[in-house]
C-alpha positions in Angstrom: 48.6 18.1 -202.2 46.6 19.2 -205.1 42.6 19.4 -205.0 41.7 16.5 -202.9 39.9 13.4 -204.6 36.9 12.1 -202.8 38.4 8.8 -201.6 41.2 11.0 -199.8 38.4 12.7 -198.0 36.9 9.3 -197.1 40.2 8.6 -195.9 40.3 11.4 -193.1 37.7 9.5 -191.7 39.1 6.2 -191.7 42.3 7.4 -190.3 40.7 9.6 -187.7 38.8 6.4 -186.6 41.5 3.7 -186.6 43.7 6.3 -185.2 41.4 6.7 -182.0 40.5 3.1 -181.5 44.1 2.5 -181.9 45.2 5.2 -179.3 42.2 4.1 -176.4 42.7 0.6 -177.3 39.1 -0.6 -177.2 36.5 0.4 -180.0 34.7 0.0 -183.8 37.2 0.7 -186.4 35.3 -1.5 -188.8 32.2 0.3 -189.4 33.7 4.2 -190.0 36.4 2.6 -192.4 33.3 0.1 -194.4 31.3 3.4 -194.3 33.1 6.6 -195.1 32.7 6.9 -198.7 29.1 6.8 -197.8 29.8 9.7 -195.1 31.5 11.6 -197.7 29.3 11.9 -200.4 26.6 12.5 -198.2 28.3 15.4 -195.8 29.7 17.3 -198.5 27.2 17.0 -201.2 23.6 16.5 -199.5 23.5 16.6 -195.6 22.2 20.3 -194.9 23.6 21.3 -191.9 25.4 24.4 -190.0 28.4 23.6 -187.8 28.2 27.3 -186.2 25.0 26.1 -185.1 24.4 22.5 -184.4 20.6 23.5 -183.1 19.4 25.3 -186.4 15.5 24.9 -186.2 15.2 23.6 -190.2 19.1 21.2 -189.9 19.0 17.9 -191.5 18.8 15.4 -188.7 21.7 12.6 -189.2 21.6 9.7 -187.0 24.2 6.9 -186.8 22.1 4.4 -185.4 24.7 1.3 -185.2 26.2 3.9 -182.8 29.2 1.1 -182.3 31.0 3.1 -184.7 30.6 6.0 -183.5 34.4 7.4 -184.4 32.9 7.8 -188.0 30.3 10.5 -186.6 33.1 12.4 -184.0 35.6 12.4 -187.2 32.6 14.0 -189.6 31.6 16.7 -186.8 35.6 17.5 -186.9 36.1 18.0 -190.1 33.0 19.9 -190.5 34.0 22.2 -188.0 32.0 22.0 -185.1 33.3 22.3 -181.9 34.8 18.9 -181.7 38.6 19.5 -181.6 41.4 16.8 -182.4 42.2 17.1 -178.9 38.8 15.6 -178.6 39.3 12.6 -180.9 42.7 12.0 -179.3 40.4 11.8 -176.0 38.4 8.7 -177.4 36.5 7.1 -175.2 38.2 8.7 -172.2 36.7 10.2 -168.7 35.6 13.4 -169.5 35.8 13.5 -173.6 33.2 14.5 -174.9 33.7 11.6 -177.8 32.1 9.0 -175.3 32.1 5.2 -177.1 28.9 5.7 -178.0 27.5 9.0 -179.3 25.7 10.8 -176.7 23.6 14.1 -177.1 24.1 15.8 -174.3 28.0 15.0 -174.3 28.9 16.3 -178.6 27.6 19.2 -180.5 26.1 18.1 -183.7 25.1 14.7 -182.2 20.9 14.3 -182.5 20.3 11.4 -180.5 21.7 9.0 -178.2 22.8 5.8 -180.1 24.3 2.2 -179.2 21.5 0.1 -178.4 20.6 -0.8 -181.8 17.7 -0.4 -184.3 16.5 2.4 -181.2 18.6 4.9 -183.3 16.6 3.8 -186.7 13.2 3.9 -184.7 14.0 7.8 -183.3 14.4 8.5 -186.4 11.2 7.8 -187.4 10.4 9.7 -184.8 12.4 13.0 -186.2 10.8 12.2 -189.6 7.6 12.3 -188.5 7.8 15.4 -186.2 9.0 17.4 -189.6 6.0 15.9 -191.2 3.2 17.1 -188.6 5.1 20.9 -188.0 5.5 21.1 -191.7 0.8 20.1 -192.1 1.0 22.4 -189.4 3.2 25.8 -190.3 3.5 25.5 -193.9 2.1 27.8 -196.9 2.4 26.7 -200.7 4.9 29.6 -201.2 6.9 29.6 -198.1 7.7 26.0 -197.0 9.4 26.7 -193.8 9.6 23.2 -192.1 11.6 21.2 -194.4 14.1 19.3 -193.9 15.1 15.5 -194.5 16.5 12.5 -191.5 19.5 10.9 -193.1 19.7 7.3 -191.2 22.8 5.1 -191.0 22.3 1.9 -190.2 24.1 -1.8 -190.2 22.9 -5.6 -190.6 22.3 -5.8 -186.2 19.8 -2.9 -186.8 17.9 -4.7 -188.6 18.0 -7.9 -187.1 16.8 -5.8 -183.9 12.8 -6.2 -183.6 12.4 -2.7 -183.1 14.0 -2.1 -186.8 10.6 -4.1 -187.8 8.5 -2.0 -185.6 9.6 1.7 -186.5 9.8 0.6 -190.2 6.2 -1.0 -190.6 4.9 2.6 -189.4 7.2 4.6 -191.5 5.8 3.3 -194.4 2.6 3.4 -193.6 3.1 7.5 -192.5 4.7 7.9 -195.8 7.3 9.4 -194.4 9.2 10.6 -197.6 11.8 13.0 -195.9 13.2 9.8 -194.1 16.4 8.1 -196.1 18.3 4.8 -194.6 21.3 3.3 -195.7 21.9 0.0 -194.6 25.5 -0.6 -194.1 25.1 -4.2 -195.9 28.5 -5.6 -195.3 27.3 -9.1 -193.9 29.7 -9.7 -190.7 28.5 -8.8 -187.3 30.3 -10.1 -183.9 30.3 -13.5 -184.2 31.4 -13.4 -188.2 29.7 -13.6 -191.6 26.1 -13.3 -191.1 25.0 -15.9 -193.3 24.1 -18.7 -190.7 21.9 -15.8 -188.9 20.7 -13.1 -191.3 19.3 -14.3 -194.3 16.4 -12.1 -194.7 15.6 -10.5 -197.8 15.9 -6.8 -196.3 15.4 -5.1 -199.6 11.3 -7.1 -200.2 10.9 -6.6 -196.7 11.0 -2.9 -196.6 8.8 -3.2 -200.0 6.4 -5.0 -198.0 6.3 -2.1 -195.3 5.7 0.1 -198.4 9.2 1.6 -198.4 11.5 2.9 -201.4 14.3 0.0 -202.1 17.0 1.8 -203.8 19.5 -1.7 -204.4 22.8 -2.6 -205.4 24.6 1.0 -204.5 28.7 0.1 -204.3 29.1 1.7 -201.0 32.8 2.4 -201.7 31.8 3.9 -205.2 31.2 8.1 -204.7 29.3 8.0 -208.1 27.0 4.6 -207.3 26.1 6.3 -203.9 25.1 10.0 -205.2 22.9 7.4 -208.1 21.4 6.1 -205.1 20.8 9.2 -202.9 19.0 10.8 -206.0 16.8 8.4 -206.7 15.3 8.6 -203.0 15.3 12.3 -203.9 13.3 12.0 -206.7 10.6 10.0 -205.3 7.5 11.3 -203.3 5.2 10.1 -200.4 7.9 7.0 -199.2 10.6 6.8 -197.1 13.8 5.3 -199.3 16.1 2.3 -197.9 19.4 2.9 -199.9 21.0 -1.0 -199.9 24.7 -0.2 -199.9 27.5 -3.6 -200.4 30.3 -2.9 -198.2 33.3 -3.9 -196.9 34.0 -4.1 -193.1 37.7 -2.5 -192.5 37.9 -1.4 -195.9 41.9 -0.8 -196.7 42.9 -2.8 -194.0 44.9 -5.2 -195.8 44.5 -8.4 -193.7 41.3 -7.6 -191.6 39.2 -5.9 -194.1 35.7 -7.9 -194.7 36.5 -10.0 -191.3 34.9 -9.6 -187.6 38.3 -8.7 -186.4 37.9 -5.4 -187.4 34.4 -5.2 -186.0 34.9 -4.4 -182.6 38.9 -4.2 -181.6 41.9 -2.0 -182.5 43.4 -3.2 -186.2 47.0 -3.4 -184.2 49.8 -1.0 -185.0 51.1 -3.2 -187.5 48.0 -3.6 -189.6 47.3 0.3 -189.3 50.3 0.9 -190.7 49.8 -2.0 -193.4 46.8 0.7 -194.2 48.1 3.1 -194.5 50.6 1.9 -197.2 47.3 -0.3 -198.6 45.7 3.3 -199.0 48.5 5.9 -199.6 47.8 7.4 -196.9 51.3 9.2 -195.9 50.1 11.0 -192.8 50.8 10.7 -188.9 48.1 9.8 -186.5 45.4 12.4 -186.3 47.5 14.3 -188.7 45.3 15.9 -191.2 46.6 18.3 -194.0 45.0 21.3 -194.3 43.8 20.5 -198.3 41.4 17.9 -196.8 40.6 20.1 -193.9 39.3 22.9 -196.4 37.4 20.1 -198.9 35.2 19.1 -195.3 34.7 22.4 -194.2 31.1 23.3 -193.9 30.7 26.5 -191.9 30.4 29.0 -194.5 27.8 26.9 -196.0 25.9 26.3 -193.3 25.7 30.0 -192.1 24.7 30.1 -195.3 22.0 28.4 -195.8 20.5 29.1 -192.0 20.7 33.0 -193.7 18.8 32.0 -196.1 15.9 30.0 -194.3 16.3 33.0 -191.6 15.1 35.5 -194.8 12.5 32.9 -195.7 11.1 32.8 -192.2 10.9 36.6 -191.6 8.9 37.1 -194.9 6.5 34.2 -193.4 6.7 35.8 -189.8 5.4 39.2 -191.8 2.5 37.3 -193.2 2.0 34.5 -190.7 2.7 36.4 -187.3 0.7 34.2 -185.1 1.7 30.6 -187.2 5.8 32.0 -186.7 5.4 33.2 -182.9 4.1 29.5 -182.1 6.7 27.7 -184.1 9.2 30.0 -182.6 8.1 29.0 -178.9 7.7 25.2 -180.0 11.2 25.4 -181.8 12.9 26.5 -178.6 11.3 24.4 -175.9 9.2 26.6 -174.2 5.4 26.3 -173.0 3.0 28.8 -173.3 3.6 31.5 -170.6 0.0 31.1 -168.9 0.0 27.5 -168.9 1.1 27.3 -165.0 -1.2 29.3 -164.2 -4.2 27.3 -166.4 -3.3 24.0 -165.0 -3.1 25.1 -161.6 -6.9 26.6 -161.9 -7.7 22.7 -163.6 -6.1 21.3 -160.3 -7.9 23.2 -157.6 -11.2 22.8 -160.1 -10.7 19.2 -159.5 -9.9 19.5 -156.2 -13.6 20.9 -155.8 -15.2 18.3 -157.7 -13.9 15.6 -155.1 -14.5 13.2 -158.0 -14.2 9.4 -157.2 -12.8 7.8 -160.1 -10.5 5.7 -161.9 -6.9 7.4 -162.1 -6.8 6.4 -165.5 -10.4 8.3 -166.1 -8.6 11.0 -164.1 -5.5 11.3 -166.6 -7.6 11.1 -169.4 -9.6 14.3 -168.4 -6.4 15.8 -167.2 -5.7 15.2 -171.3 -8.6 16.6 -172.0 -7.9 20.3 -170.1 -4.4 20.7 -171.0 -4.2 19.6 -174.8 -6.2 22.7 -175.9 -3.5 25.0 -173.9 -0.7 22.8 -175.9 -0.8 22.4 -179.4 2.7 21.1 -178.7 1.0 18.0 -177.8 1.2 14.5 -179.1 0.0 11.7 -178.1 -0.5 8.0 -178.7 -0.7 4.2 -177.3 -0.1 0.7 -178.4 -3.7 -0.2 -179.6 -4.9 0.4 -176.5 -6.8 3.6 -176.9 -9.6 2.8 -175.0 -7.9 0.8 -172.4 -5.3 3.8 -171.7 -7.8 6.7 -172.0 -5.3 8.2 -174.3 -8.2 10.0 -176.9 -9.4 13.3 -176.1 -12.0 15.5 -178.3 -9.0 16.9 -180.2 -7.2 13.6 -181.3 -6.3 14.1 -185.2 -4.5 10.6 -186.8 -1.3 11.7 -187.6 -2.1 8.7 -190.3 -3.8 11.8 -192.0 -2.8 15.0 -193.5 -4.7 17.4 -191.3 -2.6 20.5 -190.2 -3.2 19.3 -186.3 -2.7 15.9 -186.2 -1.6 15.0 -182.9 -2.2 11.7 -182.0 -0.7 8.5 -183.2 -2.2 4.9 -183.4 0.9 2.8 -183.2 -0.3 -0.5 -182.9 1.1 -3.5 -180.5 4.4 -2.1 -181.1 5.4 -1.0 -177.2 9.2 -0.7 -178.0 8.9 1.0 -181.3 6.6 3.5 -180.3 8.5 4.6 -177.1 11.2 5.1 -179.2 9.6 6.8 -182.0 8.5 9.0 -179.3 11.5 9.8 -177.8 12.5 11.1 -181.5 9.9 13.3 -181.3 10.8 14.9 -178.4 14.5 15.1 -178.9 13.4 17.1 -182.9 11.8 19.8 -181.0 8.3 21.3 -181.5 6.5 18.9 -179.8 6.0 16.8 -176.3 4.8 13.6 -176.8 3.3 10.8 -174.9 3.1 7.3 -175.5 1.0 4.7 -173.7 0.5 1.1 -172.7 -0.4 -1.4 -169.7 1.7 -1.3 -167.0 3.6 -4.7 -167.2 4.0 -4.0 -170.7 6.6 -1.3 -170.0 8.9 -4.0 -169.6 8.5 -4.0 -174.1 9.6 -0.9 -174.1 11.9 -0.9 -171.1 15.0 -0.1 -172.9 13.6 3.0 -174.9 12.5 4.0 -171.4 16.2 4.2 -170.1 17.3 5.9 -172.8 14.6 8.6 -172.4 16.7 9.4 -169.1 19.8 8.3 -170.3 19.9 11.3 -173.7 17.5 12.9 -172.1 14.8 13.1 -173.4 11.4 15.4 -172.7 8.8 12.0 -173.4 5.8 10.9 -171.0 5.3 7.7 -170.7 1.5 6.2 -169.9 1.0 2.9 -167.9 -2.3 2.0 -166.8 -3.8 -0.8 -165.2 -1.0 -0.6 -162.4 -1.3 -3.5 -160.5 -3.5 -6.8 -159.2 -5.8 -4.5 -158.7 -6.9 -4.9 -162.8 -8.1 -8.3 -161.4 -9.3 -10.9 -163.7 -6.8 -11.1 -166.5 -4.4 -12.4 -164.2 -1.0 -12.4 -163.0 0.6 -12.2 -167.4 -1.2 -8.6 -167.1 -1.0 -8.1 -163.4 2.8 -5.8 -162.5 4.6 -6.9 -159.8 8.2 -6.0 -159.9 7.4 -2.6 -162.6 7.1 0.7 -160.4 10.1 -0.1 -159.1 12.3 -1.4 -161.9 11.4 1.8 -163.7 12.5 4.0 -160.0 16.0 2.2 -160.1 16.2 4.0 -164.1 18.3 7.1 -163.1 16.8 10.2 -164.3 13.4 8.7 -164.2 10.4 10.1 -162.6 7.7 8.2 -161.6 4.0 8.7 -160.8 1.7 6.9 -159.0 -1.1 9.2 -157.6 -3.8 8.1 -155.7 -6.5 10.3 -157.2 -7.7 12.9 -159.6 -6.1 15.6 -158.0 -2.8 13.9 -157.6 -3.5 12.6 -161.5 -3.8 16.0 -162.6 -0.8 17.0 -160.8 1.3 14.4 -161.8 0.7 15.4 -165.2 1.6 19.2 -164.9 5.3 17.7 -163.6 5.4 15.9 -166.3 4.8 18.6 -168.8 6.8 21.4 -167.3 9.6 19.0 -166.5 12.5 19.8 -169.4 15.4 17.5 -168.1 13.9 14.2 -168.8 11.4 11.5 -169.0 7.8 10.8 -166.6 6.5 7.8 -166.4 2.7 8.3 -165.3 1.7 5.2 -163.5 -2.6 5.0 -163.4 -5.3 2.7 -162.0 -8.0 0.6 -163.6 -9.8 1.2 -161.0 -11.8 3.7 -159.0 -10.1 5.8 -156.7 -12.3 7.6 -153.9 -11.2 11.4 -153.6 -8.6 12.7 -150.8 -9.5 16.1 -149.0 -6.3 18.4 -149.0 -5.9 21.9 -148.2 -4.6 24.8 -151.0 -1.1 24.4 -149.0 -1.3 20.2 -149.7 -2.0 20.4 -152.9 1.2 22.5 -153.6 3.3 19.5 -151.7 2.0 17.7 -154.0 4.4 18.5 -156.9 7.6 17.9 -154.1 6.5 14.0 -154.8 5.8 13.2 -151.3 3.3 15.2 -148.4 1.6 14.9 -145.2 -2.3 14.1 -146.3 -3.4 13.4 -142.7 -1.8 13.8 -139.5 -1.3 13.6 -135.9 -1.8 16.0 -133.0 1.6 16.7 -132.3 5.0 13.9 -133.2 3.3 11.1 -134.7 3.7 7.6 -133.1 4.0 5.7 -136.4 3.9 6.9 -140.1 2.3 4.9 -143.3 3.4 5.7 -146.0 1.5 4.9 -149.5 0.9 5.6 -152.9 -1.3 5.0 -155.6 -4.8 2.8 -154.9 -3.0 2.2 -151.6 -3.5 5.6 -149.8 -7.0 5.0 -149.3 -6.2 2.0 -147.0 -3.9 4.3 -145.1 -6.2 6.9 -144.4 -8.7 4.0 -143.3 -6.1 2.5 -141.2 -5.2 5.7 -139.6 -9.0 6.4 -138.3 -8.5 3.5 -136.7 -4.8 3.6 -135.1 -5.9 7.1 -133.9 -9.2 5.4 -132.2 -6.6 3.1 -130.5 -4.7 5.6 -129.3 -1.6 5.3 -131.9 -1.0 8.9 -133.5 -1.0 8.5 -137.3 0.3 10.5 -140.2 -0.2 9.4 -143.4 2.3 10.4 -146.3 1.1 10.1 -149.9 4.2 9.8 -152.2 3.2 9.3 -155.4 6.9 10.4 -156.6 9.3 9.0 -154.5 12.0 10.4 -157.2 10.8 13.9 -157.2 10.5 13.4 -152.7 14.3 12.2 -153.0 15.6 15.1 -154.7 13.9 17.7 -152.0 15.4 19.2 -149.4 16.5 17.7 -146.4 14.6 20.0 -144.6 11.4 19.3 -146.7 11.8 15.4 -146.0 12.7 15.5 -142.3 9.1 17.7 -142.2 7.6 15.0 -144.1 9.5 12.0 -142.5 11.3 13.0 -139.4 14.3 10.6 -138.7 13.4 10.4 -134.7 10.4 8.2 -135.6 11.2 5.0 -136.9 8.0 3.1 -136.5 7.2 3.2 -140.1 4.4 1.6 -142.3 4.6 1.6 -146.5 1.9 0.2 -148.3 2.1 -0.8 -151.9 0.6 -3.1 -154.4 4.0 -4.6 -155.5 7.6 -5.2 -154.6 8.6 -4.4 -150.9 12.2 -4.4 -151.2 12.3 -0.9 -152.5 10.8 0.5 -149.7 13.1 -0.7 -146.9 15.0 2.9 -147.8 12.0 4.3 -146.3 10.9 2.7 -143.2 14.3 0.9 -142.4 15.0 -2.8 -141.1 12.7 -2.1 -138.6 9.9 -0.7 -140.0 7.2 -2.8 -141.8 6.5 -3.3 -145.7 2.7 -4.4 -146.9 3.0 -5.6 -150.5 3.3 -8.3 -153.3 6.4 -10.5 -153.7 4.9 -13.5 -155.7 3.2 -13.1 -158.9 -0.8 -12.1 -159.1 -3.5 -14.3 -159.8 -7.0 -13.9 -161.6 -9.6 -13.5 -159.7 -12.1 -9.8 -159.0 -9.8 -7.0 -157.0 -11.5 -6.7 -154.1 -10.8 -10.7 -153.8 -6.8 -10.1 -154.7 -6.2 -8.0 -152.0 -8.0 -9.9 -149.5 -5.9 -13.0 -150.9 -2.6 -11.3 -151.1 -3.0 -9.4 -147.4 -3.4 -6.0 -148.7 -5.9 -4.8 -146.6 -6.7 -1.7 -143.9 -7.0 -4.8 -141.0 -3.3 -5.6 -142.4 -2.0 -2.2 -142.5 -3.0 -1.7 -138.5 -1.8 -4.9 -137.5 1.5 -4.3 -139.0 1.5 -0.7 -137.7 0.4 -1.8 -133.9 3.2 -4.8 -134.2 6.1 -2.2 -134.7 
């Protein structure tokens, strides 16, 4: 083989694909064969990148959000050359590969984020594209531009039928985010066939209307058409570009191309060799010739150009040393080496204080002492500032170009921002937090299981946490939440029942690096729970003793949140009658399950089974707890409107309740 032409390179892809849906006999050929020309111009001419190493700081982000085909991003990483051998691709969607049917992060070097669900791809993009805009306000000088780097989006018609596509792109365009270019895979056939009786939008007005770039008509399958397209949203400033690009589904496949057959099944070994003939393609499976290996190759270039930003950064370390050591410790994850030991003097300080107050009032001054330590920080809610608590003296819009904006008004957009945030997180440089009522985590539910499922380092804010918000009634009252988001794996959950256990909560959620925390807060007030300096260590194990017995207690409650308080005034009176009483406070019942056994047999020994929990929501999830035999004091039914106090009277959530079920065990 001579010099390769660009459609032969395309090719590698499609063959690589249809190759490995054909050998695990489930998968997308459709989408990497429709989209590799696209692939190709933009890996070997535009994507900046360094296969040696997928985690350079200043990388192009790529992210294949309709993740369905995600043998077009395993065969680009391959012929790259990043450690993604053919045995790999051979391995398809096999126990163990690390070329999983959907691209996962933690699985595949050179993979940015978790895709599959889809539009959430589109919307963490946003998020990457706005992290590079706030770090590059932040670090960079007119002659050394040191953040800079763009978030190249592929994405297909089910994007952006996906509400969340609507969502991320409205804020996008209003952030300008000009380093952020789409392409919309525009081939009109999705599962159930041509699109035209169910996607009719005009997508290229619409992202006008969200003030984007339209860049239209690009023939996706012409190499000259798509570099005209990728320049034009090169040569713009101050919006992101959607790049409209007319495909075909299956392209080569001589009697499924342009069909939903070869959507989302193997193209048969007929048909793929009917391609191969179609396309002169006069290769083996996974048999790639070393000519096309050498025309994808990318290492050199990447070392390269990492070399290069490397020189740039040490001449802005020599001017900039404090600006280069902070990006430097942002870049690679870590906090700032006396923020332990700050936080813990902001806990015992409110430990002193004895405060009684709203949980949310708690977080929000919790906010308040740790953002300073953390420039790292960024926050946000769903137009619900002043509901959440979410503002703190240092909030900069990142609507603005001030070199420390940090928090972010994202509207009644739930699902879009948790998303957007999990973007940031998973660019690096920053820790974000979004936030929102309680019962409307179930908008973003799906963003919040793929925080644990990529994972990523996001906290997640939910206030107004249960009947006890009272009058707006049982549409804003959550019933079934705290646990639905326990049963996400990966997840913790926080519930404290005061400011000390607020501030806590929030500490675990900072210095935790392996996933998501969902802070869980109260409208209103909580009274203050004395503890001891060894108690309010426990705390950060997710469950402790608060108050005990003399000796083996004779029955245990067990609470969190607004709850505990009824506990501790249920044990006074147990203890009056005779019944020993230790109270537990868990407000992390996934950070007390992955103790110890020794910890949790101090905390809950197995030899006494008379057992109390008390929560304001679903009992079923805390039968693991107290057993069939124990008792559960909760909500099952929906709420009602009506003051608190009043709510928990009516729904039997009481201290007379808790010691009648405690004596009746």
């Amino acid at each position: 083989m001579t010099q390769p032409t660009r459609r032969q390179l395309a090719n590698a892809i499609r063959f690589l694909a249809a190759d490995a849906v054909e050998t695990a006999k489930s998968g997308h050929p459709g989408m990497p064969m429709g989209m590799a020309d696209i692939a190709e111009v933009l890996w070997n001419d535009y994507h900046r990148h360094n296969p040696n190493n997928p985690q350079w700081f200043n990388r192009d982000r790529f992210v294949l959000s309709n993740g369905h085909g995600s043998m077009l991003q395993y065969a680009l990483l391959h012929l790259s050359g990043y450690d993604l051998p053919i045995e790999q691709l051979k391995a398809f969607r096999q126990l163990g590969s690390h070329t999983a049917g959907h691209p996962e992060r933690h699985e595949t070097p050179g993979v940015e984020t978790t895709t599959g669900p889809l539009g959430q791809g589109f919307a963490n993009a946003v998020g990457f594209a706005l992290a590079e805009k706030l770090l590059a306000q932040r670090f960079n000088r007119p002659e050394l531009e040191i953040v800079d780097h763009r978030t190249w989006v592929f994405m297909g018609d089910g994007c952006l039928m996906e509400g969340i596509s609507h969502e991320a792109a409205s804020l996008a365009g209003t952030w300008g985010l000009h380093k952020l270019v789409c392409f919309w895979d525009d081939n009109h056939i999705s599962i159930d066939g041509n699109t035209e009786g169910w996607f009719t939008d005009n997508t290229p007005e619409r992202f006008e209307a969200y003030g984007w770039n339209v860049v239209r008509g690009v023939d996706g399958h012409d190499p000259e058409s798509i570099k005209a397209g990728i320049e034009a949203a090169l040569s713009q400033d101050g919006k992101p570009t959607l790049i409209c690009c007319r495909t075909t589904i299956g392209f080569g496949s001589p009697n499924k191309s342009g069909k939903e057959s070869s959507h989302g099944a193997p193209l048969g070994k007929d048909e793929l060799e009917a391609t191969r003939k179609a396309l002169d393609w006069n290769y083996g499976p996974f048999e790639i010739p070393e000519e096309i290996y050498a025309g994808w190759r990318a290492g050199g270039t990447g070392t390269l150009r990492q070399a290069e930003w490397e020189q740039q950064f040490d001449k802005y370390a020599a001017q900039y040393p404090a600006e280069a050591a902070e990006l430097t410790r942002r870049s690679h994850g870590d906090l700032p080496a006396d923020f332990v030991a700050k936080a813990d003097a902001y806990i015992a300080q409110v430990a002193a204080e004895g405060q009684t107050i709203a949980s949310r009032k708690a977080s929000q001054l919790a906010i308040e002492a740790f953002a300073p330590l953390l420039p790292e920080i960024v926050g946000g809610s769903a137009d619900l500032a002043h509901s959440n608590l979410t503002l703190w003296k240092g909030s900069k819009s990142v609507a603005t170009d001030d070199a420390n904006a940090n928090y972010v008004y994202y509207g009644v957009r739930e699902f879009g921002m948790t998303a957007i945030a999990n973007g940031l997180a998973l660019h690096g440089g920053f820790i974000p937090f979004d936030a929102t009522f309680l019962v409307f985590s179930d908008y973003a539910r799906n963003a919040v299981r793929m925080s644990a499922l990529i994972p990523a380092h996001a906290i997640h804010v939910y206030t107004h946490d249960s009947i006890g918000l009272g009058e707006d009634g049982p549409t804003h009252q959550p019933v079934e939440h705290l646990a639905s988001l326990r049963y996400i794996p990966n997840n913790d959950v926080w519930r404290p029942c005061d400011a000390v256990e607020s501030a806590v909560s929030w500490k675990a959620a900072i210095t935790r690096q392996d996933g998501p925390s969902c802070l869980v807060f109260s409208r209103q007030n909580l009274p203050h729970q004395p503890r001891d300096a060894e108690q309010i260590a426990q705390i950060e194990r997710g469950g402790y003793v608060l108050a005990d017995a003399a000796g083996t207690p004779d029955v245990i409650l067990i609470a969190t949140g607004s709850e505990v308080s009824l506990a501790t005034e249920a044990k006074a009176q147990l203890d009056a009658a005779g019944l020993k009483t230790r109270v537990v406070s868990m407000p992390s019942t996934d950070v007390f399950l992955r103790q110890d056994a020794a910890y949790r047999e101090s905390v809950l020994p197995n030899a006494v089974r008379k057992r109390v929990a008390i929560e304001a929501g679903v009992t079923g999830f805390w039968r693991q707890f107290v057993g069939l035999d124990g008792a559960v004091i909760g909500i099952d039914t929906f709420g009602a409107s009506a003051p608190a106090d009043k709510l928990y009277q009516h729904f039997g959530i009481t201290t007379a309740h808790v010691v009648e079920a405690a004596k009746a065990l």
